[in-house]
Gaussian input, Z-matrix of N, CA and C with variables (Angstrom, degrees):
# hf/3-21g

backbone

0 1
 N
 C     1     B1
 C     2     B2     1     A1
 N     3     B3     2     A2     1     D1
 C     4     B4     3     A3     2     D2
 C     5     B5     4     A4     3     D3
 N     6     B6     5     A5     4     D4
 C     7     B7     6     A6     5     D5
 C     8     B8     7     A7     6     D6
 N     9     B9     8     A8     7     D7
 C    10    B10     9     A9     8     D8
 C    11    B11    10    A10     9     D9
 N    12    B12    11    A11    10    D10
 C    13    B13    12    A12    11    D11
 C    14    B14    13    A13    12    D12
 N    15    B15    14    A14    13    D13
 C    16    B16    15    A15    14    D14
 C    17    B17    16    A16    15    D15
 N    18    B18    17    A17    16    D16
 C    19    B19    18    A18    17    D17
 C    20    B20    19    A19    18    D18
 N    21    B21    20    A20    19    D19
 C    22    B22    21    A21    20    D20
 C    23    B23    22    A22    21    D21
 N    24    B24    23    A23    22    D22
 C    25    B25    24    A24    23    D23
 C    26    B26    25    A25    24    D24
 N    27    B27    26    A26    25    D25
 C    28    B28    27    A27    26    D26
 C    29    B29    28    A28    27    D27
 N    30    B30    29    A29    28    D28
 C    31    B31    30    A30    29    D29
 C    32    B32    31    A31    30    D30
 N    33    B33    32    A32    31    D31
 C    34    B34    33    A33    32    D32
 C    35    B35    34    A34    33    D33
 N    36    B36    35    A35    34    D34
 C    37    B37    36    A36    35    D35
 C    38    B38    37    A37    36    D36
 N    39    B39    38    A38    37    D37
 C    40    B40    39    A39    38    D38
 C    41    B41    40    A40    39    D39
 N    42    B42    41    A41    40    D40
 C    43    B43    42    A42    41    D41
 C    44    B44    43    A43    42    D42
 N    45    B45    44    A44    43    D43
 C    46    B46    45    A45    44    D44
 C    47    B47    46    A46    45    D45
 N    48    B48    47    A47    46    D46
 C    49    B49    48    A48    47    D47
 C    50    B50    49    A49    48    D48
 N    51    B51    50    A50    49    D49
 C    52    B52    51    A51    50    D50
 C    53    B53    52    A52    51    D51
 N    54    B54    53    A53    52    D52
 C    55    B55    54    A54    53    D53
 C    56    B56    55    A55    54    D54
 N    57    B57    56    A56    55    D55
 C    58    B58    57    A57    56    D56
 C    59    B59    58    A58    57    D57
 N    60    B60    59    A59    58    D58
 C    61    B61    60    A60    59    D59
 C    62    B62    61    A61    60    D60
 N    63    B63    62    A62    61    D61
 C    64    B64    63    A63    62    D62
 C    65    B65    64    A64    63    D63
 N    66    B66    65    A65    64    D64
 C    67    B67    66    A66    65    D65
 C    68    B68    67    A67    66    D66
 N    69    B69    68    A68    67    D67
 C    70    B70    69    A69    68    D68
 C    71    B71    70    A70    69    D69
 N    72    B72    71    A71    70    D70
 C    73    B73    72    A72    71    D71
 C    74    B74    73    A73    72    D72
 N    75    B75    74    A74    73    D73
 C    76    B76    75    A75    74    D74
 C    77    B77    76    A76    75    D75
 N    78    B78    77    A77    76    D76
 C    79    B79    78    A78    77    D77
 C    80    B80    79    A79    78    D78
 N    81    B81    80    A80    79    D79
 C    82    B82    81    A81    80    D80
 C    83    B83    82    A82    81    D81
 N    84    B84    83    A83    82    D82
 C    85    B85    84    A84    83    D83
 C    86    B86    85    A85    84    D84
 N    87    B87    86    A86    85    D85
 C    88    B88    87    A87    86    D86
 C    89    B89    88    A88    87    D87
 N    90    B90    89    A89    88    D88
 C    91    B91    90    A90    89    D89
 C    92    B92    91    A91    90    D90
 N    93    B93    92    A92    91    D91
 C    94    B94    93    A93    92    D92
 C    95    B95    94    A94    93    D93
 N    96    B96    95    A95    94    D94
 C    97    B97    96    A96    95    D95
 C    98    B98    97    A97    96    D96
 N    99    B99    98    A98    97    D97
 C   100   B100    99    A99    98    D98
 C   101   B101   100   A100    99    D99
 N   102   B102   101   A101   100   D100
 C   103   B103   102   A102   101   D101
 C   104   B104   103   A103   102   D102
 N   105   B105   104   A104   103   D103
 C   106   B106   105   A105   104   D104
 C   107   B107   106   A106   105   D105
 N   108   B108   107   A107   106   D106
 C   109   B109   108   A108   107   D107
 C   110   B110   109   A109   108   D108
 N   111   B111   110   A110   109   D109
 C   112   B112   111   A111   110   D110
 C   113   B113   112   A112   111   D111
 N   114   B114   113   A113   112   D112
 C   115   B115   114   A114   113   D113
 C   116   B116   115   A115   114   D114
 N   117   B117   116   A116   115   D115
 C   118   B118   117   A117   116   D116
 C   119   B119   118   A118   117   D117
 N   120   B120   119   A119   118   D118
 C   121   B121   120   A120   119   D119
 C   122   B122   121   A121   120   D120
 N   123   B123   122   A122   121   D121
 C   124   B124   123   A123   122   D122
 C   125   B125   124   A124   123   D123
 N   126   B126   125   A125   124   D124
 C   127   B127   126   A126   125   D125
 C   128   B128   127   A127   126   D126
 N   129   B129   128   A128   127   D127
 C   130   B130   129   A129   128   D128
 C   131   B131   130   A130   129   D129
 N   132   B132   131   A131   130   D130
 C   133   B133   132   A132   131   D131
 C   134   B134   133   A133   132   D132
 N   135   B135   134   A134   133   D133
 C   136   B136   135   A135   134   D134
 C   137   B137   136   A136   135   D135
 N   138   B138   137   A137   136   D136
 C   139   B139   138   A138   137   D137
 C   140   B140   139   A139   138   D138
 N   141   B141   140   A140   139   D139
 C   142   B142   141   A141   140   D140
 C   143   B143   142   A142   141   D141
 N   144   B144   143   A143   142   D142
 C   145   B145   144   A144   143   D143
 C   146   B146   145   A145   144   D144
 N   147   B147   146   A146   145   D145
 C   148   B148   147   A147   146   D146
 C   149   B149   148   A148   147   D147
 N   150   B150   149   A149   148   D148
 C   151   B151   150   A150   149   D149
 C   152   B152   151   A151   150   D150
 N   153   B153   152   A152   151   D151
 C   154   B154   153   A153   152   D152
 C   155   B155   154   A154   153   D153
 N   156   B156   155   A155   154   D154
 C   157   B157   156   A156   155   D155
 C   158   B158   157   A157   156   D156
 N   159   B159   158   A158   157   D157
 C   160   B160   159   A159   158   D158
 C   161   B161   160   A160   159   D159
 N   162   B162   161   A161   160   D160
 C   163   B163   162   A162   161   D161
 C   164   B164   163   A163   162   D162
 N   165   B165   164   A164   163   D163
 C   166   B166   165   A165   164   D164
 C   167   B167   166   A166   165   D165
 N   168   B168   167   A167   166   D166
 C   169   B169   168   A168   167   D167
 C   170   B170   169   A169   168   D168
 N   171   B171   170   A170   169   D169
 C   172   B172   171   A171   170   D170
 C   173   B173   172   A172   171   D171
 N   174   B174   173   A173   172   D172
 C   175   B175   174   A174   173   D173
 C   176   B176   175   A175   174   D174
 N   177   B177   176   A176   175   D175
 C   178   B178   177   A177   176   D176
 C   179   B179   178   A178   177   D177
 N   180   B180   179   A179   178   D178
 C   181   B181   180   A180   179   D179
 C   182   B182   181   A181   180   D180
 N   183   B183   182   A182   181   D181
 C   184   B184   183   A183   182   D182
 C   185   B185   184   A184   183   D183
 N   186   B186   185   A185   184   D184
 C   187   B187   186   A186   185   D185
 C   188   B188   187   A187   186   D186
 N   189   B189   188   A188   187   D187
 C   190   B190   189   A189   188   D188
 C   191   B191   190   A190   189   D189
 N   192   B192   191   A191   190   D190
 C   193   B193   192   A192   191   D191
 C   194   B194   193   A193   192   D192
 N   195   B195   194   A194   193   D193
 C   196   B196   195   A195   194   D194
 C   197   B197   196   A196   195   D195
 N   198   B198   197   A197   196   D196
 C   199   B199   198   A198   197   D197
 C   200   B200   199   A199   198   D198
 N   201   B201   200   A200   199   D199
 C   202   B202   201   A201   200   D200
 C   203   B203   202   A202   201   D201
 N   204   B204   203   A203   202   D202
 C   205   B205   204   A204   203   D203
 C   206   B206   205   A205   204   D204
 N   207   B207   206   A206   205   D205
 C   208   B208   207   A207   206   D206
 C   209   B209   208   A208   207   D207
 N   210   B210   209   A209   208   D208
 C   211   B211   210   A210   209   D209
 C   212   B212   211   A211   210   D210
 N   213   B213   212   A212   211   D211
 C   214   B214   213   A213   212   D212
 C   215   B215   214   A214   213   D213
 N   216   B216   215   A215   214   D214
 C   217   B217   216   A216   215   D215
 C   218   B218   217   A217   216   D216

   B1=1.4487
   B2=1.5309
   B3=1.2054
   B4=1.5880
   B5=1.3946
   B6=1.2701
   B7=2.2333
   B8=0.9896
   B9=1.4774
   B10=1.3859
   B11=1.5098
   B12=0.7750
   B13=1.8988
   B14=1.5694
   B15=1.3459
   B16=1.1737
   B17=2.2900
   B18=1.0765
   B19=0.9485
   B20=1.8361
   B21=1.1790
   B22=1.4088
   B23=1.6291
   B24=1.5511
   B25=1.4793
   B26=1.3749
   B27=1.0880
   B28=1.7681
   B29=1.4458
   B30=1.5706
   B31=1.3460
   B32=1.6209
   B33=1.3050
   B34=1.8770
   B35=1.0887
   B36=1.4786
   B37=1.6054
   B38=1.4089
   B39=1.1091
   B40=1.8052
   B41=1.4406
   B42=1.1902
   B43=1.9693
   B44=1.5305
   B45=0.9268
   B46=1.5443
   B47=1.3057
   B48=1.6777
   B49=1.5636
   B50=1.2709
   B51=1.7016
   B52=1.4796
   B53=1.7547
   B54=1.5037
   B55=1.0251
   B56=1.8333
   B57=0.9949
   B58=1.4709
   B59=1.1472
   B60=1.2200
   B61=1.0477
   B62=1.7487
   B63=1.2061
   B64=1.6209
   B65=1.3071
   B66=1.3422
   B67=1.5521
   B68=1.6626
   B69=1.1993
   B70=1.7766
   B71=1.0612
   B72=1.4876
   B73=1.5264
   B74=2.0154
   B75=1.4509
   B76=1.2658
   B77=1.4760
   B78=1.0004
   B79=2.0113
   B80=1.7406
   B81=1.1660
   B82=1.4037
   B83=1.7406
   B84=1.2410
   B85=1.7891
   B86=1.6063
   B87=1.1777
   B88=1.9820
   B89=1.2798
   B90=1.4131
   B91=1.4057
   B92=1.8177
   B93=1.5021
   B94=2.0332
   B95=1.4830
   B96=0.8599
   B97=1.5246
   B98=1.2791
   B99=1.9710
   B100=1.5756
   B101=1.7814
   B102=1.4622
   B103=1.6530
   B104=1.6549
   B105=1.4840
   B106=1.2844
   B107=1.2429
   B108=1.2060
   B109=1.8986
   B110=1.5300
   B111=1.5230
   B112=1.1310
   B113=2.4787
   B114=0.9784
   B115=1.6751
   B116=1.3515
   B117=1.4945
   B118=1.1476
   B119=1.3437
   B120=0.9893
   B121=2.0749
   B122=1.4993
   B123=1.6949
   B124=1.0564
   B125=1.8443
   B126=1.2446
   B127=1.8044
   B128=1.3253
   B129=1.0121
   B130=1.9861
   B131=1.4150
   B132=1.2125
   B133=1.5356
   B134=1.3792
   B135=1.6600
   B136=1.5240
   B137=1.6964
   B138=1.3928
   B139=1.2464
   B140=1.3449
   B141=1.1123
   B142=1.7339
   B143=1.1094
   B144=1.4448
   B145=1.7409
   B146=1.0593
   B147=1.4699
   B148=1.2609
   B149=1.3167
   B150=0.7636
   B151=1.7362
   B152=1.3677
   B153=1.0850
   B154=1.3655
   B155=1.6666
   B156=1.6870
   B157=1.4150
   B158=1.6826
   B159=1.0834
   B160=1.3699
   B161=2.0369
   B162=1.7490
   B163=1.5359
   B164=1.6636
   B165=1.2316
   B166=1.2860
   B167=1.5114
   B168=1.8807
   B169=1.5485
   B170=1.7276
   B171=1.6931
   B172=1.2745
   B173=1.2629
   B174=1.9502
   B175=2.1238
   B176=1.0683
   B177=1.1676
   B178=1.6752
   B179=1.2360
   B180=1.4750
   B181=1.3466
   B182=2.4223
   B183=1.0353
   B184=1.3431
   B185=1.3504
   B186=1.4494
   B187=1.5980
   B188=1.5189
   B189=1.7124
   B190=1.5341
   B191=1.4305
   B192=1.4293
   B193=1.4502
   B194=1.2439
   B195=1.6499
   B196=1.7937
   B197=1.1817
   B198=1.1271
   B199=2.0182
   B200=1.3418
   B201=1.6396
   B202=1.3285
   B203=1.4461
   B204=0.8049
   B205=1.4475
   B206=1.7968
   B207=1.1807
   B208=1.9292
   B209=1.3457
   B210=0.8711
   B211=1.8948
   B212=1.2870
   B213=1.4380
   B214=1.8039
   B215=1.9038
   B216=1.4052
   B217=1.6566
   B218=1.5488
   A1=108.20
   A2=105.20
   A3=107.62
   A4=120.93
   A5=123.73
   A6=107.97
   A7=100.38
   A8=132.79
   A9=131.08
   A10=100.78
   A11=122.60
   A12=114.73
   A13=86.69
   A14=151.14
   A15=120.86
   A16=108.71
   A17=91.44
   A18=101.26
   A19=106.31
   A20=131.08
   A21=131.00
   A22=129.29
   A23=91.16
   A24=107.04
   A25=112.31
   A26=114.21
   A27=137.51
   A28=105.48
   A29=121.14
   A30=101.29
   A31=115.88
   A32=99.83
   A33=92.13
   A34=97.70
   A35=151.87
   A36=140.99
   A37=104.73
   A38=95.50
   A39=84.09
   A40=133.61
   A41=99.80
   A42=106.70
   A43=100.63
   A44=125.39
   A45=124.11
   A46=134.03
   A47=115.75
   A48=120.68
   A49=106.99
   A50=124.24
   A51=89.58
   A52=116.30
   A53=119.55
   A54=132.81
   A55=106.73
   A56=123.49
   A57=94.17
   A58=135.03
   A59=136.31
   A60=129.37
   A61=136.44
   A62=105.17
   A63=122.44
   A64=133.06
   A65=102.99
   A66=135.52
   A67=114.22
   A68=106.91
   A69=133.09
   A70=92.28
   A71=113.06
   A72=141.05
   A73=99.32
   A74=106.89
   A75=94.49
   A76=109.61
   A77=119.00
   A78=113.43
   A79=89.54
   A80=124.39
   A81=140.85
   A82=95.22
   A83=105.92
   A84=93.39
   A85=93.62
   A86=119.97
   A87=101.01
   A88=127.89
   A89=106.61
   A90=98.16
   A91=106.27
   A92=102.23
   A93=103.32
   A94=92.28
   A95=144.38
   A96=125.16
   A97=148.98
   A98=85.94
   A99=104.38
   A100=106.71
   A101=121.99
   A102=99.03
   A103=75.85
   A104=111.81
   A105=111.18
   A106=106.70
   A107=119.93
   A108=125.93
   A109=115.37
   A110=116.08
   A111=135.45
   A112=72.58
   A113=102.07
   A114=87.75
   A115=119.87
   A116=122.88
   A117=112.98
   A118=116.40
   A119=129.17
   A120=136.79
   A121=99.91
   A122=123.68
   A123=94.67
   A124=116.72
   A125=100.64
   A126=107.10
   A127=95.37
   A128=122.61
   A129=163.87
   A130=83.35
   A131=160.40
   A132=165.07
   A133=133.52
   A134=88.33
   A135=113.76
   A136=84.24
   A137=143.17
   A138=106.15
   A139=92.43
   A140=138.81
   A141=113.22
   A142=93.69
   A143=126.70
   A144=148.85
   A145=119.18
   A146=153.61
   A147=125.85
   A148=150.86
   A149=150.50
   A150=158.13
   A151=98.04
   A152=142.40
   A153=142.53
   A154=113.38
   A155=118.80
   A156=108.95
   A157=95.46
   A158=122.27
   A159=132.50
   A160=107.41
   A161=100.83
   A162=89.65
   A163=107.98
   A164=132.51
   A165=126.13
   A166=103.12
   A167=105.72
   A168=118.34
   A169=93.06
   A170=107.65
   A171=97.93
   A172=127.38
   A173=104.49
   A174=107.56
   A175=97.38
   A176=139.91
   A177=108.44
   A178=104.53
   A179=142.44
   A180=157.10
   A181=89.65
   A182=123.26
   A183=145.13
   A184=119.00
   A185=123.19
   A186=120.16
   A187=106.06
   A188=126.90
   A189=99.81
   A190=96.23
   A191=112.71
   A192=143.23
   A193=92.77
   A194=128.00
   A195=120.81
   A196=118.18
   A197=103.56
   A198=107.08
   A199=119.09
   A200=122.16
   A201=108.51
   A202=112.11
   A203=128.65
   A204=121.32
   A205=101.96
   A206=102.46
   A207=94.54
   A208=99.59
   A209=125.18
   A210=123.40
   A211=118.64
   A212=99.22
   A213=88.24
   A214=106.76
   A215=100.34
   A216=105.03
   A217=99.82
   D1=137.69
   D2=-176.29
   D3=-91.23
   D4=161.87
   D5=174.65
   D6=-39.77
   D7=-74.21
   D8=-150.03
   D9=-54.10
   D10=-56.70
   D11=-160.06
   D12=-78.09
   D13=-23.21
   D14=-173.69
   D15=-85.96
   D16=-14.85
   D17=-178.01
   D18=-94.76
   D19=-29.86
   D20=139.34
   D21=-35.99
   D22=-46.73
   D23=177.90
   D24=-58.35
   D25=-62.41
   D26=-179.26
   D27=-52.44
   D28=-57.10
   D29=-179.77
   D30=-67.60
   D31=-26.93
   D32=-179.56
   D33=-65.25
   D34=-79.51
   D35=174.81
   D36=-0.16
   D37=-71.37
   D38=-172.65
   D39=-81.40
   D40=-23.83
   D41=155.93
   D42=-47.93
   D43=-61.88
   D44=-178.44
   D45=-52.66
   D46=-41.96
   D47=157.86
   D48=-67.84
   D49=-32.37
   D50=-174.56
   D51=-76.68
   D52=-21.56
   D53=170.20
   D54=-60.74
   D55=-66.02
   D56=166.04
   D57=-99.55
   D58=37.70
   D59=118.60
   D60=-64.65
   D61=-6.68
   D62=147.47
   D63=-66.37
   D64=-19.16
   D65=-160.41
   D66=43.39
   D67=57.26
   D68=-179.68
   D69=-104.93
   D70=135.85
   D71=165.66
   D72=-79.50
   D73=165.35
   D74=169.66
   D75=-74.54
   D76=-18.78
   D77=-168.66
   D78=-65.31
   D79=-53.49
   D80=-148.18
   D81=-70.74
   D82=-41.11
   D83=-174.93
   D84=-90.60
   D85=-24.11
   D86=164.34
   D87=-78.21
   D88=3.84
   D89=169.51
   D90=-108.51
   D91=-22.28
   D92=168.86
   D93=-72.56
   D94=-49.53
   D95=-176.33
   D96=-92.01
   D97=9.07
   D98=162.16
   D99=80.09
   D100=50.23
   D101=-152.71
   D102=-166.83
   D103=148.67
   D104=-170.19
   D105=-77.05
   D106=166.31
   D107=172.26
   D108=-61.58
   D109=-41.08
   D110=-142.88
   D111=-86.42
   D112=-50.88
   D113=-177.08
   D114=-76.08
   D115=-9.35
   D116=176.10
   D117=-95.47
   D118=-25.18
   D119=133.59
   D120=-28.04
   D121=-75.90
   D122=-156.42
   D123=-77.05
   D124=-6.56
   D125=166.34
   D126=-42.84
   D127=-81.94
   D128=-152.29
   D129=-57.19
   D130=-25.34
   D131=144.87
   D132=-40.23
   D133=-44.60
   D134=173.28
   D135=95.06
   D136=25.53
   D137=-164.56
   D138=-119.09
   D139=14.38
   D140=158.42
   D141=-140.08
   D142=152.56
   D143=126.56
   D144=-0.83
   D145=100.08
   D146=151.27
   D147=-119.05
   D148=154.87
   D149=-111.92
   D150=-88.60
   D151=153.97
   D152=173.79
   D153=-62.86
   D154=-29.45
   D155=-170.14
   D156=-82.32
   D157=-49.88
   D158=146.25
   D159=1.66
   D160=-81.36
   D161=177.51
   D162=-58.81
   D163=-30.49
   D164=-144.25
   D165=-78.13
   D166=-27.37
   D167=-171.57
   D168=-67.72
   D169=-46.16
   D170=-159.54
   D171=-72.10
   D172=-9.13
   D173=165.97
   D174=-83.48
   D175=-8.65
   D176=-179.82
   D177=-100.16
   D178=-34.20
   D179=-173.92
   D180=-64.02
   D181=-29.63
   D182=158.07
   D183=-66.90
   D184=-24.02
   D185=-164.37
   D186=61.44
   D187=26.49
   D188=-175.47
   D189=-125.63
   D190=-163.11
   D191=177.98
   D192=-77.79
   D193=136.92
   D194=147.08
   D195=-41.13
   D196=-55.49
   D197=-175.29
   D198=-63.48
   D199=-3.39
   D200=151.66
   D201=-88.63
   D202=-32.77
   D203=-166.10
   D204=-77.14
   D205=-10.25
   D206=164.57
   D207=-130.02
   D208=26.69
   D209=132.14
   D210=-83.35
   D211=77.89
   D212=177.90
   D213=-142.53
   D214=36.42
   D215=170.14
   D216=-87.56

């Protein structure tokens, strides 16, 4: 496994606890964050990169801060 995907990996882990621990389905945080289902699966995968407005949709689609949702070492 390379940095990038381990570091892909890791943030999807935690995109995901914080998502349920909300008790949000993935449809439910792509539709609070305005962002299709089909990308927030593949977020939640670790399998693509994504864009900064991208994270920014996904703390508010969360109710959180950005900087928690990439505080996750």
């Amino acid at each position: 496994m390379t940095q990038k995907e381990k570091i892909l990996a890791k943030f999807a882990n935690h995109l995901k606890e914080l998502r349920e621990e909300r008790g949000l389905s993935i449809r439910e945080l792509a539709l609070r964050s305005n962002l299709e289902y089909s990308q927030v699966q593949r977020i939640e995968k670790g399998k693509v990169n994504i864009a900064l407005t991208t994270l920014l949709a996904l703390a508010d689609g969360l109710d959180i801060v950005s900087t928690e949702l990439i505080n996750y070492t």
